[in-house]
PAZADO-748555 format. One line per field, with one value per atom (N, C-alpha, C, CB): z, y, x; residue number from 1; atom name. Coordinates in nm, 3 decimals. Glycine has a CB too. Example, Ala and Ser with C-alpha at 12.3 -4.5 7.8 and 13.67 -1.06 7.14 Angstrom:
BEGIN
up = (0.780,0.780,0.780,0.905,0.708,0.714,0.787,0.572)
north = (-0.569,-0.450,-0.330,-0.447,-0.225,-0.106,0.003,-0.060)
east = (1.319,1.230,1.320,1.131,1.285,1.367,1.290,1.408)
k = (1,1,1,1,2,2,2,2)
a = (N,CA,C,CB,N,CA,C,CB)
# end
This chain:
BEGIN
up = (1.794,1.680,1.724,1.566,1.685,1.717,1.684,1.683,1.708,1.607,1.476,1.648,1.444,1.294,1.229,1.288,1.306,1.250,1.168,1.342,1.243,1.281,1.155,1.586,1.157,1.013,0.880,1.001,0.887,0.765,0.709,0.779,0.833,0.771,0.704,0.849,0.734,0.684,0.531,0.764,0.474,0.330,0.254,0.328,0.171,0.114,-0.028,0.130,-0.094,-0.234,-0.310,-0.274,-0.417,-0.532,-0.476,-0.686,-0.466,-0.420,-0.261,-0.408,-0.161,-0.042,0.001,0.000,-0.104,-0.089,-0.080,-0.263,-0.135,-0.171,-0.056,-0.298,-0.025,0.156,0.277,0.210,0.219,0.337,0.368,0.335,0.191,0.193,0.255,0.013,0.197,0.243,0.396,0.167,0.478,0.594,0.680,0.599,0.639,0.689,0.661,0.625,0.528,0.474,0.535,0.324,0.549,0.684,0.786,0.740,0.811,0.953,0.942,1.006,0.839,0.787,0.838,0.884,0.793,0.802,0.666,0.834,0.705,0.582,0.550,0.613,0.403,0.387,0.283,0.348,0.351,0.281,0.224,0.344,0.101,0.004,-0.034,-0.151,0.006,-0.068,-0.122,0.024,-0.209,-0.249,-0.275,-0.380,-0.302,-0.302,-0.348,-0.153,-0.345,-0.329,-0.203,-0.402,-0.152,0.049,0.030,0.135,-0.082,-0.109,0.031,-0.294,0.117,0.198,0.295,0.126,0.414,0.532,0.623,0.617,0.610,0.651,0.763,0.477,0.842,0.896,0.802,1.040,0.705,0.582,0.595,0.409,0.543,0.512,0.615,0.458,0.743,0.896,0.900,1.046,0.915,0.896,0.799,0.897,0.688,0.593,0.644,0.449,0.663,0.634,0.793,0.572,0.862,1.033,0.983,1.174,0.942,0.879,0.793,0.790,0.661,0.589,0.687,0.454,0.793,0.858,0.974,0.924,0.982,1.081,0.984,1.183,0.859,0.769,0.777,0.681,0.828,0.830,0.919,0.728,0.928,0.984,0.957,0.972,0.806,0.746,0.655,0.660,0.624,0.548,0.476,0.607,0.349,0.298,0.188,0.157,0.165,0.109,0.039,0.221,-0.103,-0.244,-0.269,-0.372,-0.290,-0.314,-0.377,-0.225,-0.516,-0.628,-0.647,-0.678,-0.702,-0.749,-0.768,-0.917,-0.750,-0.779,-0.945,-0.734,-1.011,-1.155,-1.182,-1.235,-1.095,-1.157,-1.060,-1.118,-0.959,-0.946,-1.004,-0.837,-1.054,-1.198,-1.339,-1.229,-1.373,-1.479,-1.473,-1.498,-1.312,-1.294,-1.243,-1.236,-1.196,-1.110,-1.160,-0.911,-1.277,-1.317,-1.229,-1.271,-1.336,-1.316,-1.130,-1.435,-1.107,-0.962,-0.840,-0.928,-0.863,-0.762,-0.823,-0.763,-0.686,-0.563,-0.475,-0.479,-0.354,-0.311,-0.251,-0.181,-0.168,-0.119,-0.181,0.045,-0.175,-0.242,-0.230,-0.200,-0.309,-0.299,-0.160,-0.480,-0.105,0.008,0.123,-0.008,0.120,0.259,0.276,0.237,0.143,0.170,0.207,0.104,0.166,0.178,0.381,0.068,0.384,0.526,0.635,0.509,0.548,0.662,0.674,0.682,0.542,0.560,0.673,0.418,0.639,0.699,0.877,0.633,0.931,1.027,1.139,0.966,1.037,1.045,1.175,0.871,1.266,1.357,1.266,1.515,1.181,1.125,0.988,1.112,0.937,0.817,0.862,0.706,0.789,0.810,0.685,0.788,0.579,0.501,0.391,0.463,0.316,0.210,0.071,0.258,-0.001,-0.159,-0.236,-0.251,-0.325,-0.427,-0.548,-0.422,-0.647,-0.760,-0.856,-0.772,-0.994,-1.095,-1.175,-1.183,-1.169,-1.294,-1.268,-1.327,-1.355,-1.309,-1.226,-1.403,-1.268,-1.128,-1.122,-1.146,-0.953,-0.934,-0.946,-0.809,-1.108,-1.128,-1.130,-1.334,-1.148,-1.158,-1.029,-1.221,-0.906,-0.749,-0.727,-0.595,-0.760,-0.694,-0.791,-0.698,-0.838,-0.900,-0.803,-1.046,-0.803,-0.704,-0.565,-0.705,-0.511,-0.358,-0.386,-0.287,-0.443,-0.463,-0.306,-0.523,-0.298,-0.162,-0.121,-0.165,-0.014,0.037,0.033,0.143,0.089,0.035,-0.007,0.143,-0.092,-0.194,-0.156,-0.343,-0.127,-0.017,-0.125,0.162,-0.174,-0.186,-0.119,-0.383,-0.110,-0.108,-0.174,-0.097,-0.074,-0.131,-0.213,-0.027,-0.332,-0.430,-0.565,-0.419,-0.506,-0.629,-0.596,-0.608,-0.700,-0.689,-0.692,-0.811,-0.623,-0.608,-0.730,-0.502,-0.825,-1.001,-1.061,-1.103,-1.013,-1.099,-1.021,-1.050,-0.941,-0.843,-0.966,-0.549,-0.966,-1.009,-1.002,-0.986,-1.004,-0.959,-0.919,-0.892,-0.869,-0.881,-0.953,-0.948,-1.062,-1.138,-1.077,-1.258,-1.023,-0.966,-0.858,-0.992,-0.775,-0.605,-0.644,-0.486,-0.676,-0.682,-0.739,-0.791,-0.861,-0.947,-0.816,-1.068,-0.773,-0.632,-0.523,-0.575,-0.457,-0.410,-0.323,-0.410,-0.319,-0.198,-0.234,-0.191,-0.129,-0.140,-0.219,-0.053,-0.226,-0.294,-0.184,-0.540,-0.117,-0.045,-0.024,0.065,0.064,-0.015,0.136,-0.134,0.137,0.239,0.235,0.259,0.311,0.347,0.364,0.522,0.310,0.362,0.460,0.235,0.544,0.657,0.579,0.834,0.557,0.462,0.484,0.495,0.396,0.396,0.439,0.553,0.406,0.413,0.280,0.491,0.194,0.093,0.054,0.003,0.001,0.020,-0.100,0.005,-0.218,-0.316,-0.205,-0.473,-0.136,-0.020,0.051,0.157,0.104,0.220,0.148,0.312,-0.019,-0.115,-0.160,-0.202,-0.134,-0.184,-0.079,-0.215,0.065,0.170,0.237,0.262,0.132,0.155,0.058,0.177,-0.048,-0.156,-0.113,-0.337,-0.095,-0.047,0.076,-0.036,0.150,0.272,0.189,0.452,0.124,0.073,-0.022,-0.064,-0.022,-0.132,-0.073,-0.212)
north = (-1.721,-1.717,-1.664,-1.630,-1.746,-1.674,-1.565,-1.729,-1.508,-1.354,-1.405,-1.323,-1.498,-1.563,-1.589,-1.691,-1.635,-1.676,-1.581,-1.700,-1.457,-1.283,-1.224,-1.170,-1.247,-1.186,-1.234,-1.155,-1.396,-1.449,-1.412,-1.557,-1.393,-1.369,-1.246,-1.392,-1.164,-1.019,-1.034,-0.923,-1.105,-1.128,-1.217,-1.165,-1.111,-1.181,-1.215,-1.098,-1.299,-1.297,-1.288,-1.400,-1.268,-1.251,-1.315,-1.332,-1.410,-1.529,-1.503,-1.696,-1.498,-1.426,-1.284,-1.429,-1.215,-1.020,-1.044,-0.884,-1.087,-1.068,-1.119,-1.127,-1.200,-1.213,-1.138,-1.336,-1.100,-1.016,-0.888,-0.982,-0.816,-0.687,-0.733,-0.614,-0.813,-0.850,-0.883,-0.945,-0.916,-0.918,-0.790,-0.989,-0.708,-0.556,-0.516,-0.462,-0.489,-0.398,-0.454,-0.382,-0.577,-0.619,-0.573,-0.779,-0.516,-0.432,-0.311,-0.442,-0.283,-0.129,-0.041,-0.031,-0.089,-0.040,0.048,-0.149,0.109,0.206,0.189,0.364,0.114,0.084,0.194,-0.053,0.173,0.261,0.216,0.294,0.264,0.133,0.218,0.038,0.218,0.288,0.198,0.360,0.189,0.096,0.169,0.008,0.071,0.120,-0.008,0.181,0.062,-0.079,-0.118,-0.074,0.021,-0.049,-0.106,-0.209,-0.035,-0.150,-0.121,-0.159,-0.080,-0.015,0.086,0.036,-0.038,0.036,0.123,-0.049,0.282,0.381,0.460,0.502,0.562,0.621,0.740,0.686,0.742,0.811,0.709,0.827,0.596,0.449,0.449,0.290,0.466,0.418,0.501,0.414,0.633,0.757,0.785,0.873,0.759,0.794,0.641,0.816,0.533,0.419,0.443,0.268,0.481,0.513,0.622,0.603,0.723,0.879,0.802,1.027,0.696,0.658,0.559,0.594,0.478,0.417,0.540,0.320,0.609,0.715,0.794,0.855,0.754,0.781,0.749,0.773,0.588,0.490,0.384,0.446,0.230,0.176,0.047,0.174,0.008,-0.101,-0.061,-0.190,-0.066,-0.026,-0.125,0.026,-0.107,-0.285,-0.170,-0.469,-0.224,-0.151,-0.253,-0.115,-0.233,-0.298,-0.270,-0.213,-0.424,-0.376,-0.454,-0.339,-0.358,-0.399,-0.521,-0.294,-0.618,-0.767,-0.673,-0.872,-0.791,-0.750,-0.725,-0.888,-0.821,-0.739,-0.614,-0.791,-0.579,-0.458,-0.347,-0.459,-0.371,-0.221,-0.207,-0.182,-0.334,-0.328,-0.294,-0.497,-0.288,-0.218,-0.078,-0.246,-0.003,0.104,0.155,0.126,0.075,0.166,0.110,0.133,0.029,0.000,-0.146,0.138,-0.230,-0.356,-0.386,-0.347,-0.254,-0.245,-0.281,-0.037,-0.272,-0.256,-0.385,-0.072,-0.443,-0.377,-0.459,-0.393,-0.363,-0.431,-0.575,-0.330,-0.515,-0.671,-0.753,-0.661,-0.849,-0.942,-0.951,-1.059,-0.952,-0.890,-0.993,-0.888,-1.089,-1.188,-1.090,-1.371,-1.029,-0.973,-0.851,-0.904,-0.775,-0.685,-0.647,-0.644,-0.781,-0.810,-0.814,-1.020,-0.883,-0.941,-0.827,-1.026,-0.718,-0.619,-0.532,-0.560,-0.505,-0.423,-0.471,-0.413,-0.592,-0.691,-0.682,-0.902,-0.668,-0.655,-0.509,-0.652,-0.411,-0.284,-0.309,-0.171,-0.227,-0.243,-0.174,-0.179,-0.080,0.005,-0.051,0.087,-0.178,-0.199,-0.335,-0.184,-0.325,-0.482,-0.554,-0.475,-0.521,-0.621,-0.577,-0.652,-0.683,-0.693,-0.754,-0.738,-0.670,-0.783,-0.762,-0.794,-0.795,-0.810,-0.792,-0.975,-0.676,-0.631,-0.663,-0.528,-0.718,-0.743,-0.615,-0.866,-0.560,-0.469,-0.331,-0.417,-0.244,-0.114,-0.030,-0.039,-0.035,0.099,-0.008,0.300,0.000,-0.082,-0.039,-0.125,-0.066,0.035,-0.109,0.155,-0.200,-0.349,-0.385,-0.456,-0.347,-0.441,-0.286,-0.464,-0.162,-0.066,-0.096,0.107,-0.138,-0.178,-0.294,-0.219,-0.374,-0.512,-0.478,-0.678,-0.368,-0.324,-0.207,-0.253,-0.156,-0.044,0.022,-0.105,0.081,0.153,0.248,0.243,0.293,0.443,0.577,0.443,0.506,0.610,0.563,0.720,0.666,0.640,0.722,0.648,0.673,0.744,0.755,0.634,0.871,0.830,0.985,0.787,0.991,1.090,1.211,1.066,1.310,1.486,1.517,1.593,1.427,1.483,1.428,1.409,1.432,1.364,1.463,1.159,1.512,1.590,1.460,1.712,1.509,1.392,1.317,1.426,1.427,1.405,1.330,1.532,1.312,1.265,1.109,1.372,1.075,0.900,0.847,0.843,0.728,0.621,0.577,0.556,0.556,0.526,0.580,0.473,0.727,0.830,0.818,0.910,0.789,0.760,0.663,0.681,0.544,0.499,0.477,0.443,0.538,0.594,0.714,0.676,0.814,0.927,0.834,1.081,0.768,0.723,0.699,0.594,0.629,0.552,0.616,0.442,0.790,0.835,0.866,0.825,0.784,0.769,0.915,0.551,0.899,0.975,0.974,0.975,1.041,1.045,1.188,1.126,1.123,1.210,1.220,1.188,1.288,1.277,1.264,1.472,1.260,1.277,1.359,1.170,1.414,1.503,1.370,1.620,1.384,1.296,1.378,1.207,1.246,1.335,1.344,1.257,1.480,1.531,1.446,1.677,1.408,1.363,1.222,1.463,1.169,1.015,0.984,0.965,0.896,0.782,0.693,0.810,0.572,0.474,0.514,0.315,0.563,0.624,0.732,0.760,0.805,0.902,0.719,1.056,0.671,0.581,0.480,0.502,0.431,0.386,0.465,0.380,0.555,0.675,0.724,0.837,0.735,0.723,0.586,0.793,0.479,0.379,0.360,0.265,0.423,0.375,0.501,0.354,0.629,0.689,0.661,0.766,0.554,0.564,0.428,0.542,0.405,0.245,0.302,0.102,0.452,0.517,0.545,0.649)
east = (-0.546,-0.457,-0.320,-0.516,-0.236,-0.091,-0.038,-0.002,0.022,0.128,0.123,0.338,0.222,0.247,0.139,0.316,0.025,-0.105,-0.140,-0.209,-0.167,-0.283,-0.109,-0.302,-0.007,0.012,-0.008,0.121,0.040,-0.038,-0.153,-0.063,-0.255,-0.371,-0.412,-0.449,-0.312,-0.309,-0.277,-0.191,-0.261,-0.203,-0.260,-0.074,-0.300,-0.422,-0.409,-0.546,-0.457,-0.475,-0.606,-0.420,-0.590,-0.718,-0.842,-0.687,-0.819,-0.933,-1.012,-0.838,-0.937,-0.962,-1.019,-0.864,-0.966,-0.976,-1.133,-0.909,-1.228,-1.347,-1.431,-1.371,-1.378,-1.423,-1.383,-1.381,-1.272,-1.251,-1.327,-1.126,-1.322,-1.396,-1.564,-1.394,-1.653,-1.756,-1.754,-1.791,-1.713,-1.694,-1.680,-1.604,-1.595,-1.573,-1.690,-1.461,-1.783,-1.881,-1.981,-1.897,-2.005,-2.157,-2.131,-2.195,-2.019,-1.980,-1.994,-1.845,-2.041,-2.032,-1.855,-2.195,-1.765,-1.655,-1.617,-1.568,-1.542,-1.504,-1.361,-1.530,-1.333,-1.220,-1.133,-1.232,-1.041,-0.859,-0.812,-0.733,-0.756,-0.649,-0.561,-0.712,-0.469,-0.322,-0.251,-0.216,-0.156,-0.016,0.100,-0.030,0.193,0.326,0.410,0.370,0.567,0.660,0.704,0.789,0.712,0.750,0.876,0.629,1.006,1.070,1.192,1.129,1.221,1.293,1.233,1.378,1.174,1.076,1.119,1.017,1.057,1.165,1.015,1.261,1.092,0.963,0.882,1.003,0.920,0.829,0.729,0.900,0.702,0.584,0.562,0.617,0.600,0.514,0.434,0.583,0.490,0.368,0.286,0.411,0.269,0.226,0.103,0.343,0.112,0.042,-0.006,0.130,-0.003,-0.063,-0.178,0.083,-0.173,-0.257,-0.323,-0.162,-0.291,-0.394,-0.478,-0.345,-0.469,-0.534,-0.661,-0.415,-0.585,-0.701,-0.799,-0.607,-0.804,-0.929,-0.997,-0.949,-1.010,-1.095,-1.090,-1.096,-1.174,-1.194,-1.058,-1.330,-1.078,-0.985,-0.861,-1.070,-0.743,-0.647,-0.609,-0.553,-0.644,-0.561,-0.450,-0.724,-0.379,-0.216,-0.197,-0.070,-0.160,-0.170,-0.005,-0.298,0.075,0.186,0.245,0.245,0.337,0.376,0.476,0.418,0.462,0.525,0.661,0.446,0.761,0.909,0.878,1.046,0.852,0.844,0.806,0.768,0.719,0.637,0.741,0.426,0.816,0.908,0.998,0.963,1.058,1.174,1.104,1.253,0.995,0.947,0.961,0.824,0.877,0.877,0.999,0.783,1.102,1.225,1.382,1.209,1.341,1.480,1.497,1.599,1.623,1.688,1.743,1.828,1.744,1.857,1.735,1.951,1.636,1.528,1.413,1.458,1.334,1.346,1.492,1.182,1.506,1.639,1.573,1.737,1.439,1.396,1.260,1.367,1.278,1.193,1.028,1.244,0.950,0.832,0.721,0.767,0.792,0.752,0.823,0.822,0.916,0.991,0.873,1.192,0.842,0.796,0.661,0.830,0.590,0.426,0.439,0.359,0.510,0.555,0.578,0.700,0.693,0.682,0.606,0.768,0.521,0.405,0.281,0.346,0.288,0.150,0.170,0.166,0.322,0.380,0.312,0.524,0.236,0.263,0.113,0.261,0.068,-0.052,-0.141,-0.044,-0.130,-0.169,-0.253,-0.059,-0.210,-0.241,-0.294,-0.130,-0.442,-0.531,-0.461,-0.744,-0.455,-0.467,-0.372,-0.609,-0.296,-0.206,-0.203,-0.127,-0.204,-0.208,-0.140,-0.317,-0.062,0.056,-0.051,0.160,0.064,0.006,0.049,-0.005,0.062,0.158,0.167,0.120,0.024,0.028,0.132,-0.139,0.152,0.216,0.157,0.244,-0.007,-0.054,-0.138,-0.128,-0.236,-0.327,-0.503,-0.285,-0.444,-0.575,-0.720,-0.553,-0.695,-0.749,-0.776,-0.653,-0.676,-0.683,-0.809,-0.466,-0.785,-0.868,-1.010,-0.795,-1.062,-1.170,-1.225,-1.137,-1.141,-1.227,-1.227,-1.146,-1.144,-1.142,-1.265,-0.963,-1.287,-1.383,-1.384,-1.549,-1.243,-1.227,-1.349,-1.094,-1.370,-1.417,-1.372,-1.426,-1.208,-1.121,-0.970,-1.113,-0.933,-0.806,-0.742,-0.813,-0.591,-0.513,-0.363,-0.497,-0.307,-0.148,-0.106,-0.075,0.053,0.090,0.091,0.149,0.076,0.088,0.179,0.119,0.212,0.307,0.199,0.494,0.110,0.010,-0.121,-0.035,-0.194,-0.309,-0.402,-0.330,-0.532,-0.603,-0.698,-0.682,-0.686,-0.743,-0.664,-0.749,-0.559,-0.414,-0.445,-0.215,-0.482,-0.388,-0.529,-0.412,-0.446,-0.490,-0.592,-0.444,-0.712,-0.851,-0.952,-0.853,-0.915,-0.973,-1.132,-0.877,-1.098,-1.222,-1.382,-1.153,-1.257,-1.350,-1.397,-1.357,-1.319,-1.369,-1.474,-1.210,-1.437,-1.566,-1.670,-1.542,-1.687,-1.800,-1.859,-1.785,-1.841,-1.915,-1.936,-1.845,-1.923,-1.913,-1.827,-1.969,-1.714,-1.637,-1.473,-1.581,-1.417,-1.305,-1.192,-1.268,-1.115,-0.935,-0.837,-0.945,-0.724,-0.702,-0.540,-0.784,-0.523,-0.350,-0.262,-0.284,-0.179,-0.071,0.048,-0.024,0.064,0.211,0.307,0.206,0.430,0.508,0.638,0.556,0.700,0.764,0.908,0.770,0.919,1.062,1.157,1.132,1.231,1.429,1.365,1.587,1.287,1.262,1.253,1.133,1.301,1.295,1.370,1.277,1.289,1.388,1.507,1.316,1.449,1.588,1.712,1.499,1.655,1.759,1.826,1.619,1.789,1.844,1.930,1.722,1.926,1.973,2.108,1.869,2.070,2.205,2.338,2.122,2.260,2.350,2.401,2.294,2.360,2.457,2.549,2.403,2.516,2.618,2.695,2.567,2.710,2.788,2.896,2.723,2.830,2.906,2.997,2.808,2.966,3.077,3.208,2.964,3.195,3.335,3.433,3.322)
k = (1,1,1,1,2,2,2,2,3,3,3,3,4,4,4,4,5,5,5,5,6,6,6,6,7,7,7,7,8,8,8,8,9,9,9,9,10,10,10,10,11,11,11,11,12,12,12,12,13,13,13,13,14,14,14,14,15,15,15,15,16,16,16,16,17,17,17,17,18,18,18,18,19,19,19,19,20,20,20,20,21,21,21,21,22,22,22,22,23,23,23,23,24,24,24,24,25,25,25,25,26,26,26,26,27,27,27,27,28,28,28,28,29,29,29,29,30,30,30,30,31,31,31,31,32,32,32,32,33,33,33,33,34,34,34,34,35,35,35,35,36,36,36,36,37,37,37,37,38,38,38,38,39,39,39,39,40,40,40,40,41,41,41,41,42,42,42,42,43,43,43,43,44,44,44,44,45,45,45,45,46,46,46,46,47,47,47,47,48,48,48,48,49,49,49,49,50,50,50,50,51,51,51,51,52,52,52,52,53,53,53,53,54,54,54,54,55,55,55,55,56,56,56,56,57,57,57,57,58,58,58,58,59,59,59,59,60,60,60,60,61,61,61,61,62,62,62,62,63,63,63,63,64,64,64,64,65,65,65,65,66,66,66,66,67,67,67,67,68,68,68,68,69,69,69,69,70,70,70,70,71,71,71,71,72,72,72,72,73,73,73,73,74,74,74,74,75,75,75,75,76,76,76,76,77,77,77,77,78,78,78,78,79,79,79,79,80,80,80,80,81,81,81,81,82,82,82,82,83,83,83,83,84,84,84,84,85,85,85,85,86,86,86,86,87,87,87,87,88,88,88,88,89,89,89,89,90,90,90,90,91,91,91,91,92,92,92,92,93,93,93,93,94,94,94,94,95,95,95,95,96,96,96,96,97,97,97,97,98,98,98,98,99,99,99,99,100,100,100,100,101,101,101,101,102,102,102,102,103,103,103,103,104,104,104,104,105,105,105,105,106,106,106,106,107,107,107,107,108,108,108,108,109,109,109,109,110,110,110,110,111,111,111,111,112,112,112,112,113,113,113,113,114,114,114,114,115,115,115,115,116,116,116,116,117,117,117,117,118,118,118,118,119,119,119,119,120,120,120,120,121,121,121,121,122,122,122,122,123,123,123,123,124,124,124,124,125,125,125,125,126,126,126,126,127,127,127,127,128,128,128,128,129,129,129,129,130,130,130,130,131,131,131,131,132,132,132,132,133,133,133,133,134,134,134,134,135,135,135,135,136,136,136,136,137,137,137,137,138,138,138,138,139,139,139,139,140,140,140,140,141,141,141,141,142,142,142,142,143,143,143,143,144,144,144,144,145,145,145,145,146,146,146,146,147,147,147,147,148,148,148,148,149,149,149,149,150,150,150,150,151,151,151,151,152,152,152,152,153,153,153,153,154,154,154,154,155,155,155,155,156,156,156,156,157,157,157,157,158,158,158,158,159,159,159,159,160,160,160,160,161,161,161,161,162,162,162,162,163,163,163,163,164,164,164,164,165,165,165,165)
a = (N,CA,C,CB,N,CA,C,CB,N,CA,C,CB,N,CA,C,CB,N,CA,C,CB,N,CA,C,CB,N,CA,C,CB,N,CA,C,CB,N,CA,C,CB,N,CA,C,CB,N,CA,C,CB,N,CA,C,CB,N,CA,C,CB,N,CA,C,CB,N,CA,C,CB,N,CA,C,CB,N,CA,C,CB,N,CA,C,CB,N,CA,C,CB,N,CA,C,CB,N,CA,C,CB,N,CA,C,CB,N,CA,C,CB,N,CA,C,CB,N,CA,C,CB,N,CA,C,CB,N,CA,C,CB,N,CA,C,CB,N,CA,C,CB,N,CA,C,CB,N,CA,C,CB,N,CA,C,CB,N,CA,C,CB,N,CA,C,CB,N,CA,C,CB,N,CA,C,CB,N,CA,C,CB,N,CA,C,CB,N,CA,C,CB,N,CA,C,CB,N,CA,C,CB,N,CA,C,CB,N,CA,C,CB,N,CA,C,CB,N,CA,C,CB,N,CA,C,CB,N,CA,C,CB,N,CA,C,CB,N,CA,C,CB,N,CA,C,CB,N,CA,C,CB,N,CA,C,CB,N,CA,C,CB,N,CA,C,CB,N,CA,C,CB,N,CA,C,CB,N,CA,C,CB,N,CA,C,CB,N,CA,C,CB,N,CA,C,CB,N,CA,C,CB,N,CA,C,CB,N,CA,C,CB,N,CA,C,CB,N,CA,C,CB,N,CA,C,CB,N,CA,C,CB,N,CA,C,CB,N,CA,C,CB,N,CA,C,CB,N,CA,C,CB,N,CA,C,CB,N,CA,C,CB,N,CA,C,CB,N,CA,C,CB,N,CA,C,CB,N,CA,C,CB,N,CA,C,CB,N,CA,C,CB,N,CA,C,CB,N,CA,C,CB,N,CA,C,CB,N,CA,C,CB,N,CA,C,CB,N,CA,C,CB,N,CA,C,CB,N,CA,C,CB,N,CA,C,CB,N,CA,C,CB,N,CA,C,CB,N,CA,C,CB,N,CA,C,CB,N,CA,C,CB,N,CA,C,CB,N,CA,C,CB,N,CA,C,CB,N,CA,C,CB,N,CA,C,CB,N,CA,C,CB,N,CA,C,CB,N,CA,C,CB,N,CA,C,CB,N,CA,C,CB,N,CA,C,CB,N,CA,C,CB,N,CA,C,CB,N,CA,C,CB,N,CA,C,CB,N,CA,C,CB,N,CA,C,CB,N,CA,C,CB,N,CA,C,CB,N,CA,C,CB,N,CA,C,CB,N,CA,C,CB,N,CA,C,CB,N,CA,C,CB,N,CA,C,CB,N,CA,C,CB,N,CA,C,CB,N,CA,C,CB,N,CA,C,CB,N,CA,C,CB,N,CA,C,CB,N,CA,C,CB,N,CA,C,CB,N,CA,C,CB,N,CA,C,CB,N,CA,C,CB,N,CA,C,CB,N,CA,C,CB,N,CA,C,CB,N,CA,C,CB,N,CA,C,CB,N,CA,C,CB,N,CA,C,CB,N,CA,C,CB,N,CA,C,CB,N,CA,C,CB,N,CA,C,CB,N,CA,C,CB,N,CA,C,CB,N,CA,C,CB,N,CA,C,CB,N,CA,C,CB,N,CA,C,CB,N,CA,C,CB,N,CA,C,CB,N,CA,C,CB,N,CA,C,CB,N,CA,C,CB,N,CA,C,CB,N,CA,C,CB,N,CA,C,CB,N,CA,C,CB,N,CA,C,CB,N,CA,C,CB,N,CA,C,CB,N,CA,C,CB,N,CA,C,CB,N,CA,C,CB,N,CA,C,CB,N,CA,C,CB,N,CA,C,CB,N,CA,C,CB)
# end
C-alpha cells in the first residue's frame, strides 16, 4: 500500500468504523478515542494525541464537521476545512484512525466506538467528558491529559492577528 493509500485508509466513515473496530478487537487490541476540531495543528495536538496513543493499542480521534465548530466556536472558525483537517490528523504516526462528527459532542460516534479508553484533556474532570457514562458502564476507562502550556490554536489565532496591526 502506498503512503497516500495507508492515509486514506486512516479515514473512516460510519459504514467502515464497524469493521475496523471488529478487526482490532479479534486482535484483542485496546482502543482510544479522543476528538476534537484539530482546527490549527500545533505541538499542543501532537503531544496530547502521541500520550493518548501510549494508553493503548489503537487511537481513532473523532473530529468535528466544519458545521459543528461554527456552532461551538462561532461564524470565524474553523480556519481550515473539515477534509484538510481529517487529513492532517490521519497524517499523525500516532493516530490509526479518523472520523468526522456532525453532532456538537460525540456522544453518538462514542457509543458505536464503545472505546476502552476515553481520553480528553486535563482541563476536564473525568465525570464531566462526554461519554463517560458509557465507557465506565462497560468497564473501560476515562482519563485526562496535561496539555503542553502556551499552545492553542485560539493563542496561535491571536498572534497572527496581532502581528497584522
Amino acid at each position: 500500500m502506498t503512503q497516500s493509500e495507508q492515509l486514506q485508509d486512516k479515514i473512516l466513515q460510519k459504514d467502515n468504523l464497524e469493521q475496523r473496530l471488529s478487526l482490532w478487537r479479534k486482535a484483542n487490541q485496546k482502543i482510544v478515542f479522543t476528538n476534537g476540531c484539530f482546527d490549527l495543528l500545533h505541538l499542543g495536538h501532537v503531544d496530547y494525541l502521541a500520550k493518548a496513543k501510549d494508553l493503548g493499542d489503537r487511537l481513532i480521534v473523532g473530529i468535528n464537521s466544519d458545521s459543528s465548530v461554527r456552532r461551538l466556536k462561532g461564524s470565524h472558525r474553523p480556519l481550515q476545512d473539515e477534509n484538510s483537517r481529517l487529513h492532517i490528523i490521519a497524517a499523525l504516526a500516532s493516530v490509526d484512525a479518523v472520523i468526522l462528527f456532525d453532532e456538537d459532542t460525540p456522544y453518538e460516534l462514542i457509543k458505536k466506538v464503545q472505546p476502552d479508553i476515553l481520553v480528553k484533556g486535563a482541563d476536564y474532570k473525568p465525570q464531566d467528558i462526554v461519554g463517560y457514562d458509557i465507557v465506565s458502564l462497560k468497564g473501560g476507562e476515562v482519563k485526562t491529559i496535561e496539555f503542553v502550556e502556551g499552545y492553542s490554536t485560539t493563542a496561535i489565532e491571536n498572534r497572527i492577528l496581532a502581528s497584522r496591526k
